[in-house]
C-alpha positions in Angstrom: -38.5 106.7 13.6 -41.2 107.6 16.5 -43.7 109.4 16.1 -44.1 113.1 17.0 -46.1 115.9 16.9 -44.4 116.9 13.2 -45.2 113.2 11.9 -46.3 114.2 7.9 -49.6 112.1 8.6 -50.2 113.7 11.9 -52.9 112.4 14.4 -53.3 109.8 11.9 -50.2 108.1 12.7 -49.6 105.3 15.5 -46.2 105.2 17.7 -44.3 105.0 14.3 -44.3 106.6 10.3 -44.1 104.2 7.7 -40.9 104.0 6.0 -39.6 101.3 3.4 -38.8 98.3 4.8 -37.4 94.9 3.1 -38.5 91.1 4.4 -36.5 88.6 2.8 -36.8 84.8 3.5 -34.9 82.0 2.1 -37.2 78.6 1.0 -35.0 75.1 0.1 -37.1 73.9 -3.2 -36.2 70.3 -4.1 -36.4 69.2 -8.2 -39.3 67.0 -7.1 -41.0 69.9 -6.7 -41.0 70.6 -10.4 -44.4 68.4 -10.3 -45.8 70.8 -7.4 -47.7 74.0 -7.5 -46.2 76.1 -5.2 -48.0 79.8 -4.3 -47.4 82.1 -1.3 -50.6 83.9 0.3 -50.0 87.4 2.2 -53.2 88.6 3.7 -52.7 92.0 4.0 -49.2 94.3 3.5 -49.5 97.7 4.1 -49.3 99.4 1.4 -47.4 99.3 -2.5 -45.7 96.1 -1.9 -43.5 94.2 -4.3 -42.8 90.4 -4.1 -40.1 89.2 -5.6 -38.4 85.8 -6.2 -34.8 85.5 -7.0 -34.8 88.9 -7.7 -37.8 88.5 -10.4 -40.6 90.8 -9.7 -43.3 88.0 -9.0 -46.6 90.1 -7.7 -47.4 93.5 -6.2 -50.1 94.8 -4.2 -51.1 99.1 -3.8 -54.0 99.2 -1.2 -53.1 96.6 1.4 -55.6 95.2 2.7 -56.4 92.4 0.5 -54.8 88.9 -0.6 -52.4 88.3 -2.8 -51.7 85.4 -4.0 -47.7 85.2 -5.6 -47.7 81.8 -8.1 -44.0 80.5 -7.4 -43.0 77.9 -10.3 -42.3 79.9 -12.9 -39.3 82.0 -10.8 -37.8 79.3 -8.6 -34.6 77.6 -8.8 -35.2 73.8 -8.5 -32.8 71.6 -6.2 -31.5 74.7 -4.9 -32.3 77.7 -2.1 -34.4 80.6 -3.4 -34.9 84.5 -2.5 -38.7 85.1 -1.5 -38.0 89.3 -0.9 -41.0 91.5 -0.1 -40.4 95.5 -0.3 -42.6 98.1 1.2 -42.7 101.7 0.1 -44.9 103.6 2.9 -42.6 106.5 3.5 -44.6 108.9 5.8 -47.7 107.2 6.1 -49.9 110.5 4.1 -52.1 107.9 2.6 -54.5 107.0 5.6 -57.2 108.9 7.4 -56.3 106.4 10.4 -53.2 104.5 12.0 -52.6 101.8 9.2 -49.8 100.2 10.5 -47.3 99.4 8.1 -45.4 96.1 6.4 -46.5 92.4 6.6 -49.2 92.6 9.4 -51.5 89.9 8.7 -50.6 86.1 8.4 -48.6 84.5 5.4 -49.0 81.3 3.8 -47.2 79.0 1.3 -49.5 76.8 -0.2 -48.6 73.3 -1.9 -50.5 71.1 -4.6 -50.2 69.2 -7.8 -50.2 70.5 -11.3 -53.9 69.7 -11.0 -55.3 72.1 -8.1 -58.0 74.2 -6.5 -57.5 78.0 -7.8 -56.8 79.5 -4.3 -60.2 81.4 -3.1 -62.2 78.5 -5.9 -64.2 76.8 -3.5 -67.6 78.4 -3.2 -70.2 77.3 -0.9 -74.0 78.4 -1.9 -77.0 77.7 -0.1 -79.9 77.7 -2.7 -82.4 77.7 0.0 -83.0 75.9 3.4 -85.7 75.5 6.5 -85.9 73.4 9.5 -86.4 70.1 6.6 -83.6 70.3 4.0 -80.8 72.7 2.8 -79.6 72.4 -1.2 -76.0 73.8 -1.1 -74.3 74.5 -4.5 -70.7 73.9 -4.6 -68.9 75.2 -7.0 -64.9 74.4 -7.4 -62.7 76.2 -9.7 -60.0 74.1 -10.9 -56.7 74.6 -13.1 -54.4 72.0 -14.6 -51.1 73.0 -15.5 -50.0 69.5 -16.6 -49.3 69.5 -20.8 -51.2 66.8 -20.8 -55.3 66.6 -20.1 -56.1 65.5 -16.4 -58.8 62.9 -15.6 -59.5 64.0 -12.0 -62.8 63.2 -9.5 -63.5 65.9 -7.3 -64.6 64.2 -3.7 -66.4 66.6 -1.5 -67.1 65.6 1.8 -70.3 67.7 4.3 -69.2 67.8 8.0 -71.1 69.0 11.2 -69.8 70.9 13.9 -69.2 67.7 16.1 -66.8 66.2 12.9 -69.2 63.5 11.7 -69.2 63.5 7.8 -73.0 64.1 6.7 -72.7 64.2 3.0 -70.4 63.0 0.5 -70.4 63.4 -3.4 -67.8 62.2 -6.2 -67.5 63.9 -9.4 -65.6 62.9 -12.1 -63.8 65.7 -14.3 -61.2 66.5 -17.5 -59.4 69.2 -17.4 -56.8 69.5 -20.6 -53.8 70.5 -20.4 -53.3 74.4 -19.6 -57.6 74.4 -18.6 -59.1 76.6 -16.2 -62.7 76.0 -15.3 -65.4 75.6 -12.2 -67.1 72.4 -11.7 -70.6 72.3 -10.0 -71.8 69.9 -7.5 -75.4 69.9 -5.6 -76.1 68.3 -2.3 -78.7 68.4 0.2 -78.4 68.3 3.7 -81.1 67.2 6.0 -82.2 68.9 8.9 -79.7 71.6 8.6 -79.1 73.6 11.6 -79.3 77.4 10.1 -76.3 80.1 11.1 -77.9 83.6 12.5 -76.4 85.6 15.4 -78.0 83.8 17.7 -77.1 80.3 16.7 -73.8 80.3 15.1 -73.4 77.2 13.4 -70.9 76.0 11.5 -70.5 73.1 9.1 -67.5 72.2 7.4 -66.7 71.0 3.7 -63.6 69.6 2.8 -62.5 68.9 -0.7 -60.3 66.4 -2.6 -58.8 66.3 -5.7 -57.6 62.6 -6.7 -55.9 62.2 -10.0 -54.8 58.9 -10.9 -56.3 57.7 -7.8 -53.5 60.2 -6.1 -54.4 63.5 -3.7 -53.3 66.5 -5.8 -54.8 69.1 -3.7 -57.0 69.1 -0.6 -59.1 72.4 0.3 -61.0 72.8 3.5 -63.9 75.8 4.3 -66.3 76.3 6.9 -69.3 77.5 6.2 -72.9 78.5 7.6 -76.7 77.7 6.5 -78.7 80.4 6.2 -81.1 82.3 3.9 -81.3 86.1 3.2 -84.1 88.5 2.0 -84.5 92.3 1.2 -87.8 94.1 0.7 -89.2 97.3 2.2 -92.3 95.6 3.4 -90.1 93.2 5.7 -86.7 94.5 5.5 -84.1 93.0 5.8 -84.9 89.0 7.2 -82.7 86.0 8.3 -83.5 82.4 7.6 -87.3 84.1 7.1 -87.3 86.2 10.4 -87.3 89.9 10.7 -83.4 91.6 11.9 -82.7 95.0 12.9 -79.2 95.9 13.0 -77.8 97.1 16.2 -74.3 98.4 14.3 -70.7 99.7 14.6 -67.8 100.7 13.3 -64.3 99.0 13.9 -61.0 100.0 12.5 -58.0 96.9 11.8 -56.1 98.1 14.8 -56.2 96.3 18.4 -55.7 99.6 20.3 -52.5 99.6 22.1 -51.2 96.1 20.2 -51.0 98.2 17.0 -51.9 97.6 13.5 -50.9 93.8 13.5 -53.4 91.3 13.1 -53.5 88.9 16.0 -56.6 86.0 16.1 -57.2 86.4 19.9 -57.7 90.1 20.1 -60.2 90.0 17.0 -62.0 87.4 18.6 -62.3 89.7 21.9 -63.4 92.5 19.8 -66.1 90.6 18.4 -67.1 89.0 21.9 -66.6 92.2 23.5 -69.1 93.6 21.2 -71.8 91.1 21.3 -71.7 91.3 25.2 -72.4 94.9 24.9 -75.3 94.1 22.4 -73.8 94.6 19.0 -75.3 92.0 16.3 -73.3 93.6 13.2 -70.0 95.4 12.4 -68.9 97.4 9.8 -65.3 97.2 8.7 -64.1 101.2 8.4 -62.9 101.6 5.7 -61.2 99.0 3.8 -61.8 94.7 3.6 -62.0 92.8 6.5 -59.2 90.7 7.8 -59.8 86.9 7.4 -59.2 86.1 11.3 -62.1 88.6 12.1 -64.1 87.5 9.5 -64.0 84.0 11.4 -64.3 85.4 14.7 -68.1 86.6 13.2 -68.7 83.5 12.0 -67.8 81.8 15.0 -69.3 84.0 18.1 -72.2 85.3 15.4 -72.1 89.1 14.3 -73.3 90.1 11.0 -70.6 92.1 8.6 -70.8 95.2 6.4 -67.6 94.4 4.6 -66.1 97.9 2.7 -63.8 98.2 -0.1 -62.9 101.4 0.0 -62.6 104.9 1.7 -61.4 106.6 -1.5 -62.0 106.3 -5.4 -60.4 108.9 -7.9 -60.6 111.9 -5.6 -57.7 111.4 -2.8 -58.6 111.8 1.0 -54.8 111.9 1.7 -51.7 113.2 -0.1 -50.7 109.5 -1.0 -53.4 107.5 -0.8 -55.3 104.5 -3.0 -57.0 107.0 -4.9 -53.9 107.4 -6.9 -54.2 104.3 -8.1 -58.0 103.2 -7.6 -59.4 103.3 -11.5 -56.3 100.9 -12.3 -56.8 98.2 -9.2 -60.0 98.6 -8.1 -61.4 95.3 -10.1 -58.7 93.4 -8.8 -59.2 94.9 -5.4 -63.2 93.8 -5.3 -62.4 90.7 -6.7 -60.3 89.6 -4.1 -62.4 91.1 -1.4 -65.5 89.4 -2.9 -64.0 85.7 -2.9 -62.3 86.2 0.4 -65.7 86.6 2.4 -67.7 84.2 -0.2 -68.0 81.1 2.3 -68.4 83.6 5.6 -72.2 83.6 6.5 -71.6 86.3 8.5 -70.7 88.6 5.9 -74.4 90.3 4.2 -73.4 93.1 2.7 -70.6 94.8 0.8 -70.0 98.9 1.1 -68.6 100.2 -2.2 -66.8 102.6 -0.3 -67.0 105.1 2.2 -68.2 109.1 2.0 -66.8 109.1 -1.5 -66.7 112.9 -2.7 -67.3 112.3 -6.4 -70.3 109.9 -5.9 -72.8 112.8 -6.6 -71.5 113.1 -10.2 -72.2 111.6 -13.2 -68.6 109.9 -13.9 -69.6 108.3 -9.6 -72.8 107.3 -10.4 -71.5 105.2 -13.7 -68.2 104.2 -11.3 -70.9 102.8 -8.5 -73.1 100.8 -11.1 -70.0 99.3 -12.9 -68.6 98.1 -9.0 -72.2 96.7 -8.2 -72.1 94.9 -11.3 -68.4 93.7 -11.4 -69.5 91.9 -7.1 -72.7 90.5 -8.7 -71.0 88.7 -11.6 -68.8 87.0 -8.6 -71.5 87.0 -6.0 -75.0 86.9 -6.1 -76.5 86.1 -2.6 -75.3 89.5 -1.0 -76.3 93.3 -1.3 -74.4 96.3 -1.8 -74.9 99.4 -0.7 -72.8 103.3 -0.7 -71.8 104.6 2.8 -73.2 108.2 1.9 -72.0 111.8 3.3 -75.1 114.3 2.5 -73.0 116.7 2.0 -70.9 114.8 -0.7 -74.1 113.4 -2.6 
């Protein structure tokens, strides 16, 4: 229904309340495809979403703003047509501070591969440290094999430059028995690197290729920047050893008048449009960043304050994630965390956002377990608490 001045969520509400909506699709799945992975990808559904496959609940997702990845074989119907149904419950819309939109609003993905594959969001790019000389990047690739046999697999990684001419290649030879779950490491320098700031966006990118039995079973590609980053409070905060001040602001998901929708061009204008009024850094308000955005930074050059969240167990709104935060809030960071892993623009991650229980005892053990639970998935960024005085 439209909006009116009686909308439950009030001036927080777009053109339309939420409501509960139903997507269904329909996928043809051959029974070759038995010795496939098959996975879908939604980047963001606003909000308490359930995925289902022929009717079998396959995946959920509460707060809506990060990935989730829905692992197809075990609910498909081989040589025959499958459900893929998606149900949104968002009635009213009382669970935002700010016009969320509502339903599938960013992109969707089905993703293909062997039984021997990259674990979606597995390929990690780390630069060790770098100057105008030489780079060392660690790579690190997490890999599963669902075979019931062991997998003798090389994992070819291949260094491009922003003009497509490969720079660096490494094979590595790997088992992976049957069932097996694990990250392989590779190191690799790269000479005379061109380093990613603001200023000089650049982007290199590394494409990945799992042969087994001398066959593809899965290909990943990432772009990524060089660059180094320090903290101290004699020198602050510095970028590939130089000195930045942050000239900063605050951006909500929405595109103004195009609603809550993700759309690649109008994130890219938001970030050039910034820049050109002299903006180096953005901070996402109040929830993780959209993936489109996120390479619209990389791309034109801004620096990112990604934030998890704007609530934790105290809600803002009748409704809202802080209902469910102590149960998903793991998951939640972990999927925010591995999303923005290979962005260089990204440097920071908020915990959340003016959170009202911080101040206490229980927030300050809740703000040191979510520091710790990012740095055992990433180590090169800081964190940091978006405070309200009169909360702390």
């Amino acid at each position: 229904k439209d909006a009116h001045a009686d909308s439950h969520n009030g001036g927080n509400t777009g053109f339309r309340d939420g409501g509960t909506y139903s997507y269904a699709k329909y996928i043809d799945v051959s029974e070759a495809d038995k010795n496939c992975t098959l996975m879908l990808k939604f980047e963001g559904i606003y909000m308490n979403a359930m995925i289902y496959v022929n009717g079998q609940l396959a995946a959920k997702n509460i707060q809506g703003y990060t990935d989730t990845y829905v692992a197809l074989n075990d609910f498909l119907h081989y040589g025959a047509r499958n459900e893929i149904r998606v149900q949104v419950r968002n009635n009213g819309m009382t669970n935002s501070r700010w016009y969320s939109g509502t339903g599938i609003y960013r992109d969707v993905y089905m993703l293909l591969a062997g039984l021997c594959y990259i674990v979606p969001g597995g390929l990690q790019l780390h630069c060790e440290n770098a100057d105008d000389e030489l780079a060392s990047i660690y790579i690190h690739t997490e890999l599963k094999n669902r075979a019931v046999i062991p997998a003798d697999a090389v994992v070819q990684t291949e260094i491009s430059d922003a003009e497509g001419n490969i720079i660096v290649s490494e094979q590595t030879p790997v088992t992976l028995f049957a069932g097996e779950q694990r990250t392989f490491n590779q190191r690799v320098m790269i000479e005379q690197p061109k380093l990613w700031d603001v200023d000089n966006p650049y982007l290199y990118t590394c494409k990945t290729i799992i042969l087994v039995n001398g066959e593809v079973s899965d290909i990943s590609t990432e772009s990524f920047g060089i660059r180094t980053m320090t903290l101290d409070a004699r020198h602050g905060l510095r970028i590939n050893g130089k000195s930045v001040n942050l000239r900063g602001a605050c951006i909500h998901h929405d595109s103004g008048v195009l609603g809550a929708a993700t759309y690649e061009d109008a994130q890219y204008r938001q970030i050039q449009k910034l820049k050109e009024s002299g903006f180096n850094a953005v901070r996402m308000s109040h929830h993780p960043m959209a993936p489109a955005m996120l390479r619209a930074c990389d791309e034109i050059g801004m620096y990112v304050m990604d934030e998890s969240f704007d609530m934790w167990n105290r809600c803002k709104s009748d409704l809202d994630y802080g209902m469910n935060f102590s149960e998903w809030w793991q998951r939640d960071i972990t999927a925010m965390v591995r999303k923005d892993y290979n962005h260089p623009s990204v440097i920071m991650y908020s915990i959340g956002n003016e959170i009202p229980e911080i101040g206490s005892d229980q927030g300050a053990k809740i703000a040191s377990d979510i520091c710790s639970h990012i740095r055992t998935i990433d180590t090169t960024r800081y964190t940091l608490a978006s405070i309200n005085g009169i909360f702390s």
